[in-house]
Each structure stands twice: as C-alpha cells, then as structure tokens.
MIKEVEX-129162 format. One record per residue: x, y, z of N, C-alpha, C in turn; chain. Coordinates in nm, 2 decimals. Last residue first. Layout:
 n_east n_north   n_up ca_east ca_north  ca_up c_east c_north   c_up kette
      X       Y      Z       X        Y      Z      X       Y      Z     A
...
END
This chain:
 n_east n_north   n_up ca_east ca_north  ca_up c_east c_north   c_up kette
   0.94    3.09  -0.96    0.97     3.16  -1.00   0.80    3.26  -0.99     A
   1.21    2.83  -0.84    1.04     2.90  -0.81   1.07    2.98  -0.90     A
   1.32    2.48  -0.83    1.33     2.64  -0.93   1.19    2.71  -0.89     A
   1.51    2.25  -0.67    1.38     2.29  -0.73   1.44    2.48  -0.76     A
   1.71    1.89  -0.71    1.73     2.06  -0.76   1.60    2.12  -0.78     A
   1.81    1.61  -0.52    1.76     1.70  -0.63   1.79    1.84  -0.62     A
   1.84    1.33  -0.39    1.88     1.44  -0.41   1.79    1.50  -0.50     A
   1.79    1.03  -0.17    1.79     1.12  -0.27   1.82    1.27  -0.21     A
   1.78    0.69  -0.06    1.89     0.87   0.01   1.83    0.92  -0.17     A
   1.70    0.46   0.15    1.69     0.51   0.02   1.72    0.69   0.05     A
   1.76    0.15   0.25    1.78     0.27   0.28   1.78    0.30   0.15     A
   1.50   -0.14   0.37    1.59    -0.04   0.24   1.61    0.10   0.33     A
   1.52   -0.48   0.49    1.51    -0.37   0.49   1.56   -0.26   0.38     A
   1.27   -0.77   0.50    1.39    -0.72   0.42   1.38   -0.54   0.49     A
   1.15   -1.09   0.54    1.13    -0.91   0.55   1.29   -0.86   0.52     A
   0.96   -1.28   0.57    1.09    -1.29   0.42   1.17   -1.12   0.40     A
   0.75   -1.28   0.75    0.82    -1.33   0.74   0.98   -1.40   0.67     A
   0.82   -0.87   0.80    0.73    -1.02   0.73   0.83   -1.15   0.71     A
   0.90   -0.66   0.82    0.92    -0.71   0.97   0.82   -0.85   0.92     A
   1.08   -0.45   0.67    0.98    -0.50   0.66   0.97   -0.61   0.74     A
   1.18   -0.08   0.79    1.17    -0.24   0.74   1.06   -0.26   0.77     A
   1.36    0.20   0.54    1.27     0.12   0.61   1.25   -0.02   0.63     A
   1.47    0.53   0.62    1.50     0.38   0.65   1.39    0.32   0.66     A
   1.53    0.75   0.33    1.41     0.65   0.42   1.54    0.56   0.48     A
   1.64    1.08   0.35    1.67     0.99   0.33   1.56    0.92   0.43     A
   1.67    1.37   0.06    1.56     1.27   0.18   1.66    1.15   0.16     A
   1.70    1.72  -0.02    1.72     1.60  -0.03   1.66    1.51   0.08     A
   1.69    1.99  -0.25    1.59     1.90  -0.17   1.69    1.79  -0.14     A
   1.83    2.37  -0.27    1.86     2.18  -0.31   1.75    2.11  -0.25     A
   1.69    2.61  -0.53    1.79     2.57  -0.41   1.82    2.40  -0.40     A
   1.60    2.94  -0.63    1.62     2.83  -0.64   1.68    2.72  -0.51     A
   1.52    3.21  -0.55    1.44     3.16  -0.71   1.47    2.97  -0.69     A
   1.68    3.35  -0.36    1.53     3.35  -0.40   1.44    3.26  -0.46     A
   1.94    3.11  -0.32    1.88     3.20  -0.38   1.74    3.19  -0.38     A
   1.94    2.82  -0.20    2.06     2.87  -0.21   2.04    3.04  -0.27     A
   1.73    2.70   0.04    1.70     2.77  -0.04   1.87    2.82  -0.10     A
   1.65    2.35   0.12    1.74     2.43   0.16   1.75    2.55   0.04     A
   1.54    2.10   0.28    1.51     2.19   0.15   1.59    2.31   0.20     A
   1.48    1.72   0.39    1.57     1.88   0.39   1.56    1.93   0.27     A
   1.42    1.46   0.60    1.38     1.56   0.49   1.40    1.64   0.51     A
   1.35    1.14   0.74    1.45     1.30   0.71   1.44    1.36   0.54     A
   1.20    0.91   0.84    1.24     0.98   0.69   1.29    1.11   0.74     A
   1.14    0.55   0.90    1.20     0.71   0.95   1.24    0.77   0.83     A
   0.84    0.29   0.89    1.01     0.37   0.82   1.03    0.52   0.91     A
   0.80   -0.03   0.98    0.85     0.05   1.02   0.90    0.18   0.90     A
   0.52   -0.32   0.99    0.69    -0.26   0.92   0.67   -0.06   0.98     A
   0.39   -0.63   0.96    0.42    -0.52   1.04   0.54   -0.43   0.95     A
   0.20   -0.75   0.74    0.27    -0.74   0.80   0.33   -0.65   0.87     A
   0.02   -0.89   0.49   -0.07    -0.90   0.65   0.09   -0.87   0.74     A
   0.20   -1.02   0.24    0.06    -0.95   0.29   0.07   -1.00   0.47     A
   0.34   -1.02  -0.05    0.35    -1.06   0.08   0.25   -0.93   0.13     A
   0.35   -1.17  -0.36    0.31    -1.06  -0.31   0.36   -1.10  -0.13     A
   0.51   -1.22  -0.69    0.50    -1.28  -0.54   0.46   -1.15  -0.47     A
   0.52   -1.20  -0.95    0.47    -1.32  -0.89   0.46   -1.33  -0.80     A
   0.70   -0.99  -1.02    0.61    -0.95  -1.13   0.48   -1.10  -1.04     A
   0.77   -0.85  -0.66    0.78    -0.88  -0.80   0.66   -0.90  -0.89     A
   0.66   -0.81  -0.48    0.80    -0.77  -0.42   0.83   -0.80  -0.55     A
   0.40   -0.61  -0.32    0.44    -0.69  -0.44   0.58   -0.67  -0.46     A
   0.19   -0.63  -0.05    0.29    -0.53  -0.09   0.37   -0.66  -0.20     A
  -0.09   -0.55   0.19   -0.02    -0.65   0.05   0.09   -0.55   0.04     A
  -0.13   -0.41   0.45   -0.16    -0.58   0.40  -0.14   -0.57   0.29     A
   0.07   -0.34   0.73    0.06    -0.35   0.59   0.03   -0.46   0.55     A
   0.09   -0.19   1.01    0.08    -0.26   1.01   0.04   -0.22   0.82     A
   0.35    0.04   1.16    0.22     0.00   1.14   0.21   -0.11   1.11     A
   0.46    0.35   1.19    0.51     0.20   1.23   0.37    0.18   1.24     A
   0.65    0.65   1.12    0.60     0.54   1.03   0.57    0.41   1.11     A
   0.78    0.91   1.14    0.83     0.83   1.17   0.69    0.76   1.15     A
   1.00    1.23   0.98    0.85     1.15   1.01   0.89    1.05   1.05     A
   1.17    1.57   0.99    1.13     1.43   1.11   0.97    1.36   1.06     A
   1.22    1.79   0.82    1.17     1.69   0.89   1.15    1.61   0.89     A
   1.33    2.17   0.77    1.40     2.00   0.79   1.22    1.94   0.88     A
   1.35    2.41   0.52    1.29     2.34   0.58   1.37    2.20   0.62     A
   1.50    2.78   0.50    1.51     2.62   0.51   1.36    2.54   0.56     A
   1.41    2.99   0.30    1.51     2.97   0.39   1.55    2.85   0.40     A
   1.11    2.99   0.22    1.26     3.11   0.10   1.40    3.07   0.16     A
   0.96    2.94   0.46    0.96     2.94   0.35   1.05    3.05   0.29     A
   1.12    2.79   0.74    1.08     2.85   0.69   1.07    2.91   0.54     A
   1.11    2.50   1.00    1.20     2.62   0.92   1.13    2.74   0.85     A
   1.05    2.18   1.11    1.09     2.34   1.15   1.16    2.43   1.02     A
   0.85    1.94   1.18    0.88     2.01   1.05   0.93    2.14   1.16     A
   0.76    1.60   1.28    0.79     1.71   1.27   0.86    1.83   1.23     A
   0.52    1.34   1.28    0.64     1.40   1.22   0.62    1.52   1.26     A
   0.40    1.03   1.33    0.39     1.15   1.37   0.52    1.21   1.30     A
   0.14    0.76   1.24    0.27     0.80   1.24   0.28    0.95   1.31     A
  -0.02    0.40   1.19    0.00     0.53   1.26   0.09    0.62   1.24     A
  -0.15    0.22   0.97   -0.02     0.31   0.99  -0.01    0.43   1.04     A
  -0.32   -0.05   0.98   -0.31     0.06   0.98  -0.21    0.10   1.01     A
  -0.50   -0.25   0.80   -0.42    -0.25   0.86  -0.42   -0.12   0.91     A
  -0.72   -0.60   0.67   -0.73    -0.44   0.76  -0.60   -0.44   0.80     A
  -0.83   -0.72   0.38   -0.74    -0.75   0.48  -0.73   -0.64   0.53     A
  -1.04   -0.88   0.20   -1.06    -0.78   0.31  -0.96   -0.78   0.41     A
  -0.96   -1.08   0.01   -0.93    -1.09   0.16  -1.00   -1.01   0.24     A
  -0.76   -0.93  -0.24   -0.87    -0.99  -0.23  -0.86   -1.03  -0.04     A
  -0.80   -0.61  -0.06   -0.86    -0.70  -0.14  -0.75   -0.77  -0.22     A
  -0.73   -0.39   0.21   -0.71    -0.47   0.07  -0.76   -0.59   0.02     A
  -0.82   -0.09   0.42   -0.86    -0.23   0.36  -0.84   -0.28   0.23     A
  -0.62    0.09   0.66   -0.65     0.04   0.47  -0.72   -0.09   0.51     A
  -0.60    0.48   0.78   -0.66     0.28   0.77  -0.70    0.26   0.67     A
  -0.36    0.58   0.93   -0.39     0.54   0.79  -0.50    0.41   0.84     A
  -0.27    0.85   1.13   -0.30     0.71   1.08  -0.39    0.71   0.96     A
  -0.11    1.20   1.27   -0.24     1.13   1.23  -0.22    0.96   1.21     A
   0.02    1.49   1.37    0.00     1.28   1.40  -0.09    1.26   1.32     A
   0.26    1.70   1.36    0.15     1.62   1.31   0.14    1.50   1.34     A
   0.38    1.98   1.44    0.42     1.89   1.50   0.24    1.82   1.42     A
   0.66    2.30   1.32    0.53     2.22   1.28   0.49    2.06   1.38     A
   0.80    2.57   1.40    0.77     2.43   1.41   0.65    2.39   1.40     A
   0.88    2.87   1.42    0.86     2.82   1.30   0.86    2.62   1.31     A
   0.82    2.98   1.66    0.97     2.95   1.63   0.99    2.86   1.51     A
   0.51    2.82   1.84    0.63     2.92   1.77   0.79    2.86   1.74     A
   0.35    2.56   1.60    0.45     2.63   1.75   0.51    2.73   1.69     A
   0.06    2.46   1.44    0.13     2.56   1.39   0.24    2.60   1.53     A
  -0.05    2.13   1.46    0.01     2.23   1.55   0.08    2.28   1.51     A
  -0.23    1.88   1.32   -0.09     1.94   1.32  -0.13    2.05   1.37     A
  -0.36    1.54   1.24   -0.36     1.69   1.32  -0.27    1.72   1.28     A
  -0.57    1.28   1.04   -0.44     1.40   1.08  -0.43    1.50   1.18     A
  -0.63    1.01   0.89   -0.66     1.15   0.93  -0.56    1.21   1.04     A
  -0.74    0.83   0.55   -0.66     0.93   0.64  -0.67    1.00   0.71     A
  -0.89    0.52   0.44   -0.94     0.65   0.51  -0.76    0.71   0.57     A
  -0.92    0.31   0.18   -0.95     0.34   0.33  -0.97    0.55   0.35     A
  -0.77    0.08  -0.01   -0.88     0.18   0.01  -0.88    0.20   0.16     A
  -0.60   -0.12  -0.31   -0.64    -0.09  -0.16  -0.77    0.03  -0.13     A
  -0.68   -0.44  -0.47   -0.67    -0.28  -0.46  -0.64   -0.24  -0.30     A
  -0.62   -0.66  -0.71   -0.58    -0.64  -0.55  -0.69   -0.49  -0.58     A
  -0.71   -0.78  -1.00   -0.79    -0.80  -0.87  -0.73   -0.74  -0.75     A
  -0.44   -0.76  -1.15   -0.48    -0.92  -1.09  -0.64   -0.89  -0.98     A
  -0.35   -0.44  -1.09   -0.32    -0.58  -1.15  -0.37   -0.68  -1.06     A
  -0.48   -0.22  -0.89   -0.39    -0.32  -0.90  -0.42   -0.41  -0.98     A
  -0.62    0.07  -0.74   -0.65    -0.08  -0.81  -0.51   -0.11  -0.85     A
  -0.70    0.28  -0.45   -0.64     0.27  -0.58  -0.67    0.09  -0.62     A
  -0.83    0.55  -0.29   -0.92     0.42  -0.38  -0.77    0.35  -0.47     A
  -0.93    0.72   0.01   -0.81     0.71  -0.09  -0.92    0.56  -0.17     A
  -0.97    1.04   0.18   -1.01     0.92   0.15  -0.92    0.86   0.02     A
  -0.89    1.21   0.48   -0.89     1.21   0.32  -0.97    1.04   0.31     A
  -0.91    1.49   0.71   -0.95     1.39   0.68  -0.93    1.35   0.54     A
  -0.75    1.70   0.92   -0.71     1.69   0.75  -0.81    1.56   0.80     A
  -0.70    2.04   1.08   -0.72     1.92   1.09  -0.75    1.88   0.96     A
  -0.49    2.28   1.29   -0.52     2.20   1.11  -0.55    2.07   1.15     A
  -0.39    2.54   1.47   -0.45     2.43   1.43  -0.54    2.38   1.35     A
  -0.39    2.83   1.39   -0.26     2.70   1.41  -0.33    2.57   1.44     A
  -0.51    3.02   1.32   -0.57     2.90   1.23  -0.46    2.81   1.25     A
  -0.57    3.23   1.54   -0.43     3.23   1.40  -0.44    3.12   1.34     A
  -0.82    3.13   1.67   -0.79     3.25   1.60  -0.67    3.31   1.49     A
  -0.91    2.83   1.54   -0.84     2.92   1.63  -0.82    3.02   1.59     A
  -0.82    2.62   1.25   -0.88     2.61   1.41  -0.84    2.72   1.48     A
  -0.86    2.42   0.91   -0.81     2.52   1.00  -0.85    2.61   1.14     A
  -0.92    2.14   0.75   -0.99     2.23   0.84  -0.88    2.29   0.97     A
  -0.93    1.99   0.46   -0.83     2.06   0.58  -0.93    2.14   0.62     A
  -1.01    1.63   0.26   -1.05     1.78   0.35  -0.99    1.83   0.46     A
  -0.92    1.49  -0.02   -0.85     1.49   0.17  -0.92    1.68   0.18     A
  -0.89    1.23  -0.23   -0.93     1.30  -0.17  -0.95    1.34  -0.01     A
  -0.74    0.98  -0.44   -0.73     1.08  -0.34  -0.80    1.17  -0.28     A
  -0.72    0.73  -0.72   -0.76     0.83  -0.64  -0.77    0.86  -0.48     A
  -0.51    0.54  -0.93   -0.53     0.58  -0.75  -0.62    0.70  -0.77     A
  -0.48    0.26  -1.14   -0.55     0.39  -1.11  -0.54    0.41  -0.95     A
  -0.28    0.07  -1.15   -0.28     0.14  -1.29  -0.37    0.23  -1.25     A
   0.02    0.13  -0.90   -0.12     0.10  -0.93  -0.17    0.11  -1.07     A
   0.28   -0.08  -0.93    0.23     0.03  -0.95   0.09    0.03  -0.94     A
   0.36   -0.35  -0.85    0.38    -0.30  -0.79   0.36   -0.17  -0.82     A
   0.21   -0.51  -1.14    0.18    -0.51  -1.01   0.21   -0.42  -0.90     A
   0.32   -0.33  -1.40    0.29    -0.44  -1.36   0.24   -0.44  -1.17     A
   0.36   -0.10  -1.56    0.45    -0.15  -1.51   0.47   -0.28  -1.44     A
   0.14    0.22  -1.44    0.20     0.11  -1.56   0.34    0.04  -1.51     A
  -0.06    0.43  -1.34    0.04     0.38  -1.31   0.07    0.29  -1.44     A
  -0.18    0.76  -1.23   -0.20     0.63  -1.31  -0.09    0.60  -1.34     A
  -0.40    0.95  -1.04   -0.24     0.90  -1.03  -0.24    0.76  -1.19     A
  -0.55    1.26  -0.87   -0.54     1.13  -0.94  -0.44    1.11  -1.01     A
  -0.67    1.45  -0.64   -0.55     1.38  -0.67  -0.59    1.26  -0.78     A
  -0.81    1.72  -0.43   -0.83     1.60  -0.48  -0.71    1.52  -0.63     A
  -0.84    1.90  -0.17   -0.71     1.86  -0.23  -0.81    1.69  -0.34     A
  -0.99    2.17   0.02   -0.92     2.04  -0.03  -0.86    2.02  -0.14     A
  -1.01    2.45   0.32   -0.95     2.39   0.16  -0.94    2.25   0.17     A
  -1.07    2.62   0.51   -1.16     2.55   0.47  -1.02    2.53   0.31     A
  -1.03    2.89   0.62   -1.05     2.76   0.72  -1.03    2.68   0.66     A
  -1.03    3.04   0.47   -0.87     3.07   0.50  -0.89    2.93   0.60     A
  -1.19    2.94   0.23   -1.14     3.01   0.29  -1.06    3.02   0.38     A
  -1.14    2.73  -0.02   -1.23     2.78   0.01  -1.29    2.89   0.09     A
  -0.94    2.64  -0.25   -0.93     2.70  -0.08  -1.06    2.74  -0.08     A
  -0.84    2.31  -0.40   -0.91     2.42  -0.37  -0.95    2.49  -0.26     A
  -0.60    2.21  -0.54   -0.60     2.19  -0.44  -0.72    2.32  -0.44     A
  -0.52    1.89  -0.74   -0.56     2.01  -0.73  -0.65    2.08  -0.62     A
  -0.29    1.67  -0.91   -0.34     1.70  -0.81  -0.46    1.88  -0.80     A
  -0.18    1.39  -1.08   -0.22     1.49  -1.13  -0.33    1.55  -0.97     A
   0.08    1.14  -1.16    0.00     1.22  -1.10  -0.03    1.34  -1.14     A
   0.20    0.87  -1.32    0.15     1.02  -1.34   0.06    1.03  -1.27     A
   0.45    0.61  -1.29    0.33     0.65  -1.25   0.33    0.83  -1.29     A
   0.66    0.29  -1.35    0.58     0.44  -1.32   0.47    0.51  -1.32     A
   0.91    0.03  -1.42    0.71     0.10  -1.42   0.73    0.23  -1.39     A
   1.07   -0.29  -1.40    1.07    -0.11  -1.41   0.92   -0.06  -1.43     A
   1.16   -0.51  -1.08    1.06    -0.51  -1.22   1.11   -0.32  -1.28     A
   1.35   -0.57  -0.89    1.37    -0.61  -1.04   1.30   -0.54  -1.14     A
   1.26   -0.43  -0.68    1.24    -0.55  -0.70   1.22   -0.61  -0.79     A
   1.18   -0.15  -0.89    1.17    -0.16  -0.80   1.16   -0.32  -0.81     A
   1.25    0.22  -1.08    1.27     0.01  -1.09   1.31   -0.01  -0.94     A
   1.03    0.44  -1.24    1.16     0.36  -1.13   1.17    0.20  -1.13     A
   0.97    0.73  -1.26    1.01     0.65  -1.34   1.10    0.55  -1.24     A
   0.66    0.97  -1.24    0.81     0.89  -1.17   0.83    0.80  -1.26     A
   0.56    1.37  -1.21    0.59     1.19  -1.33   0.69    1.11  -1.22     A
   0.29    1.58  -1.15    0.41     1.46  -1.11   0.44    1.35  -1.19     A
   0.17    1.83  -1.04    0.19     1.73  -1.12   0.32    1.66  -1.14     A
  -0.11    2.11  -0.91    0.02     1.99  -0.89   0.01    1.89  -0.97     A
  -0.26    2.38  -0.81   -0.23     2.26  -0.95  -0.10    2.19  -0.95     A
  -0.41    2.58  -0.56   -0.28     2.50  -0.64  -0.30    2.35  -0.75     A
  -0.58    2.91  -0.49   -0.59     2.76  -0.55  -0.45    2.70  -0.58     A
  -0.55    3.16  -0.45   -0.48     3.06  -0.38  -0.50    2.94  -0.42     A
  -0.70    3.31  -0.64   -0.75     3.27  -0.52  -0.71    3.19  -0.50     A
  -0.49    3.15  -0.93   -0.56     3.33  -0.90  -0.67    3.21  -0.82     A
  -0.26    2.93  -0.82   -0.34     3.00  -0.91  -0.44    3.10  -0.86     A
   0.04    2.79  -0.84   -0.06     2.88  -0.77  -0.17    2.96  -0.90     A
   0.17    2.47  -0.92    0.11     2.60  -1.00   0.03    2.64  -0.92     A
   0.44    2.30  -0.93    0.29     2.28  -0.88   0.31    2.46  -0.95     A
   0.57    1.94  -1.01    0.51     2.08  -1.07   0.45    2.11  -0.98     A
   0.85    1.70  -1.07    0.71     1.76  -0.98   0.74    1.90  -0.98     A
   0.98    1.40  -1.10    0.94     1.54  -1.16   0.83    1.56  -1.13     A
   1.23    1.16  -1.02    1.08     1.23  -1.00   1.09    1.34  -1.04     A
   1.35    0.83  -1.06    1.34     0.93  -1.07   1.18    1.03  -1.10     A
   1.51    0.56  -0.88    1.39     0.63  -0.93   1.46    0.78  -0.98     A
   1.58    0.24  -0.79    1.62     0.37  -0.83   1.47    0.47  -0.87     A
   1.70   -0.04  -0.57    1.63     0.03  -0.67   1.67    0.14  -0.70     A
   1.90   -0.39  -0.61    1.83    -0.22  -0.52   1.75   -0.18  -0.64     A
   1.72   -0.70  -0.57    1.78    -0.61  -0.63   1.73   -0.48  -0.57     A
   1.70   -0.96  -0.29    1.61    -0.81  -0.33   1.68   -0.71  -0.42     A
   1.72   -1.09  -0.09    1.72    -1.14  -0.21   1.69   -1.04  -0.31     A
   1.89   -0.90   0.21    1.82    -1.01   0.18   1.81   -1.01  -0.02     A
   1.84   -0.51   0.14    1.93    -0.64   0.21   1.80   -0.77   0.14     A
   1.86   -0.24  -0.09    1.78    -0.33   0.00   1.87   -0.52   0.02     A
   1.88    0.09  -0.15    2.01    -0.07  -0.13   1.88   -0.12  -0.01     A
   1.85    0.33  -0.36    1.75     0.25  -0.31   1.85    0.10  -0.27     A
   1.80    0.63  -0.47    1.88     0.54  -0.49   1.87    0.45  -0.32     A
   1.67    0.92  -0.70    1.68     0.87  -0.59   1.71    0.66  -0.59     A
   1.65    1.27  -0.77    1.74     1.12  -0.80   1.68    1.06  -0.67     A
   1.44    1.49  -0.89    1.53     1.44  -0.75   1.52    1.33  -0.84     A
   1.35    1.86  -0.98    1.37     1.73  -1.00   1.46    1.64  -0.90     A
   1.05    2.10  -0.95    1.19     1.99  -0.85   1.21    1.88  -0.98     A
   0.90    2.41  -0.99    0.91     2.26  -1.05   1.10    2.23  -0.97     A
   0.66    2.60  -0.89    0.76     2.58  -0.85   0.81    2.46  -0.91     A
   0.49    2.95  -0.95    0.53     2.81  -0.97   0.65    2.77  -0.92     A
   0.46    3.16  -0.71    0.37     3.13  -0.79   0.37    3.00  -0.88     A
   0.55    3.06  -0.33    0.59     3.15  -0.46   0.46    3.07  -0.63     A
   0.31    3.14  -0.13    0.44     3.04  -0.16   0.43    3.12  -0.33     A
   0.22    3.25   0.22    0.24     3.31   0.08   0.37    3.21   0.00     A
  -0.10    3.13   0.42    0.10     3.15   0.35   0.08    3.17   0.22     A
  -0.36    3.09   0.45   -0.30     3.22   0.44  -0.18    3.23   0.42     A
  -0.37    2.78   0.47   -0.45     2.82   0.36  -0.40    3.03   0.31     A
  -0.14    2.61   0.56   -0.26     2.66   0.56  -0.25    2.77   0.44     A
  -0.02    2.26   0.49   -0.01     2.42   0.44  -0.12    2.47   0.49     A
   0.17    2.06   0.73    0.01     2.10   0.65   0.03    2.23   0.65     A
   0.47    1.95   0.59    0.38     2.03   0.72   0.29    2.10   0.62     A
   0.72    1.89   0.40    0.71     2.04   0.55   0.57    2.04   0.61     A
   0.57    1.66   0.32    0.64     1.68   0.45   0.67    1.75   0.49     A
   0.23    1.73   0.17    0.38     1.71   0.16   0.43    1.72   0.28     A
  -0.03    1.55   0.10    0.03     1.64   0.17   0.18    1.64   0.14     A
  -0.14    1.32   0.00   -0.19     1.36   0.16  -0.12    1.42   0.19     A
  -0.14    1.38  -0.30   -0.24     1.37  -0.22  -0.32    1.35  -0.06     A
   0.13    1.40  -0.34    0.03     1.49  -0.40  -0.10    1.49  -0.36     A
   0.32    1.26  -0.19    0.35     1.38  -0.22   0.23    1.45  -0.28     A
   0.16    1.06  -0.13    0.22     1.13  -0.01   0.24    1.27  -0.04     A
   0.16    0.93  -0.38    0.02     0.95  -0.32   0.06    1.05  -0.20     A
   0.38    0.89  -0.47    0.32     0.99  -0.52   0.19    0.99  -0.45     A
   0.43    0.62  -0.29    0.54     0.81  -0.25   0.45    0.92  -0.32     A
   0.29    0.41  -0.18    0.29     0.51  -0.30   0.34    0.59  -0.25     A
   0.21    0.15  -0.03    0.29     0.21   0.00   0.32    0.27  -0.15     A
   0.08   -0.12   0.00    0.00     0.00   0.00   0.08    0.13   0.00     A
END
C-alpha cells in the first residue's frame, strides 16, 4: 500500500500542512534522484521524479508529477495529477489522481481526496481527513481513510499525528499506519523533517509473482530543503525502512535533487 506519489500529492507534503493564508511563490518545478540498497534477495532500486505545482488566481494550487523507477527487479511508473481548492482561509481540499503502468507494484489507477480544516484565532490548528481508492493488476486494490492533526508552534515548528486505515482486497485485509512528524524552518530559507511510520501492511508486491501480505513494518524519513537564492535551491531525503514479514527485508533510500520557483 505504499505510493510516494500518493504522499507527495495527495496527503500532503512533508514540511507540514499548508494553511490556507501563507504566501508560496507562484510556480515551482523539483527534480530528484533517488537510490535505493535493500538487504536479503532483493535487487536495489532507483527512481526518478518530476514535480510541478502552479498557484493559481484565489490561492488555489495545481500539482503534477511523473516517476520512473525500478523496484524489486521489475521497471514501471506513475503520473500524477493534483488540485487543491481553498475555500477560505479555514476551509480547503485537495483531490489527486495517479495512473500507473509496469505491472503489479504500481497501481494502474489511485484516487485521493483529503479535506483541511483550520482552528483558532491564528488558524494553528489544522485538521485533515482524506479518502483514498487505488486498483492493481490481478484483482488487489487498496482503500481506506486518512486523518491527521498538526500544531502551527512558535519558532517556526510544525508537529502532526495522524494514521492510515487500509482495507485490501482480495481478503478484506485491515491494517493501519499510525505516524507522527515534525517540520521546522521557513519558506525562502530552510525546511527540515522528522516522520516516523510504524504500522501494520496488508499486501505489498516484491515482483512481477510474489506478493506478501498482513505485515508489520516501520520507516523514519529526514527531509531537507534548503534555499541557495530566492528563485532556487537543493531537496534531499533519506528513508530507512523495514519490513518485519516473514521474508522481510530492509531499504535505505537517500535522494537528491534541484527545485526552481519563480
């Protein structure tokens, strides 16, 4: 059940739930590398990502995303396509669609949808519910529900919890992924953060034949954006994650890249 472009376009990105009154620059396009050593029987992987987003007249945003990668031998990818509407400075969502190719371990359709609700007189408190649908080769899919908090602190710190609950097919199998992260810095300057990941996962396709289902697993992510000028600067992330199933395996995956606002 595990999509990066579902993270990045449709439950949000990791500096921390945007409200709806920040001022972000009017377009912004990243590209990032990314490089993937997994232990036990498991070729590493690789990827690569391109990602748009577009402010538009009344804060609205248009986001878009290609990946290209090879995961557990196989190669595939996915196009996303996001858009986020504000309603008022309380009130914005976000609805997301994704299509994949490649075989099993991509989806060939996801949908996304996630409602933010902003709290309090300086709107530092953000609450997010979403819903999600995607399909799979052979009959799988997953589906469930998102939900969220986060706390605007002084001194430019972000702090969010929320969980994931999935049910996958075939089986009706239930899991969930609690997590919490936290984000400090500031937009034109820096951002760094902290997520941490520990749940439970029911399918996950380790090739074009073998799936493994119903398992516990863990990841920690660091994430850094660093502005070098107005206009431009570097991203980089690194996952640790494992897989705690009976044939479980761990990956460290470290990327880089370059984004451009303008």
């Amino acid at each position: 059940m595990r999509c990066a472009t579902a993270l990045a376009i449709g439950a949000g990105a990791l500096w921390g739930p945007a409200r709806a009154q920040e001022t972000t620059p009017d377009r912004t396009i990243e590209l990032m590398h990314t490089a993937s050593r997994l232990t036990g029987p498991y070729d590493n992987g690789r990827a690569e990502q391109l990602r748009g987003s577009w402010l538009l007249q009344g804060g609205h945003v248009l986001r878009g995303e290609l990946v290209d990668e090879r995961r557990f031998g196989e190669s595939g990818g996915l196009a996303a396509l996001g858009y986020t509407h504000v309603f008022s400075p309380q009130w914005n969502a976000t609805a997301a669609v994704s299509a994949g190719h490649g075989g099993p371990i991509w989806p060939n359709r996801r949908v996304d949808v996630d409602l933010s609700r902003a709290w309090g007189q300086n709107l530092d408190f953000v609450t997010r519910v979403g819903r999600y649908d995607a399909r799979y080769d052979g009959g799988r899919s997953d589906g469930g529900w998102r939900l969220a908090a986060a706390v605007y602190l002084p001194g430019g710190w972000v702090a969010e919890a929320g969980t994931v609950f999935n049910t996958s097919q075939p089986g009706h199998v239930r899991s969930r992924m609690p997590f919490i992260a936290l984000t400090t810095g500031q937009e034109g300057q820096h951002y760094l953060s902290l997520r941490v990941a520990q749940g439970r996962e029911a399918y996950q396709a380790v090739g074009e034949q073998r799936q493994i289902a119903d398992f516990p697993s863990r990841s920690v992510t660091l994430a850094g954006r660093l502005w070098l000028s107005p206009l431009w600067g570097l991203t980089a992330q690194a996952e640790h994650y494992i897989n705690r199933s009976s044939g479980g395996y761990e990956r460290l995956s470290v990327s880089a890249g370059l984004f451009y606002q303008w």
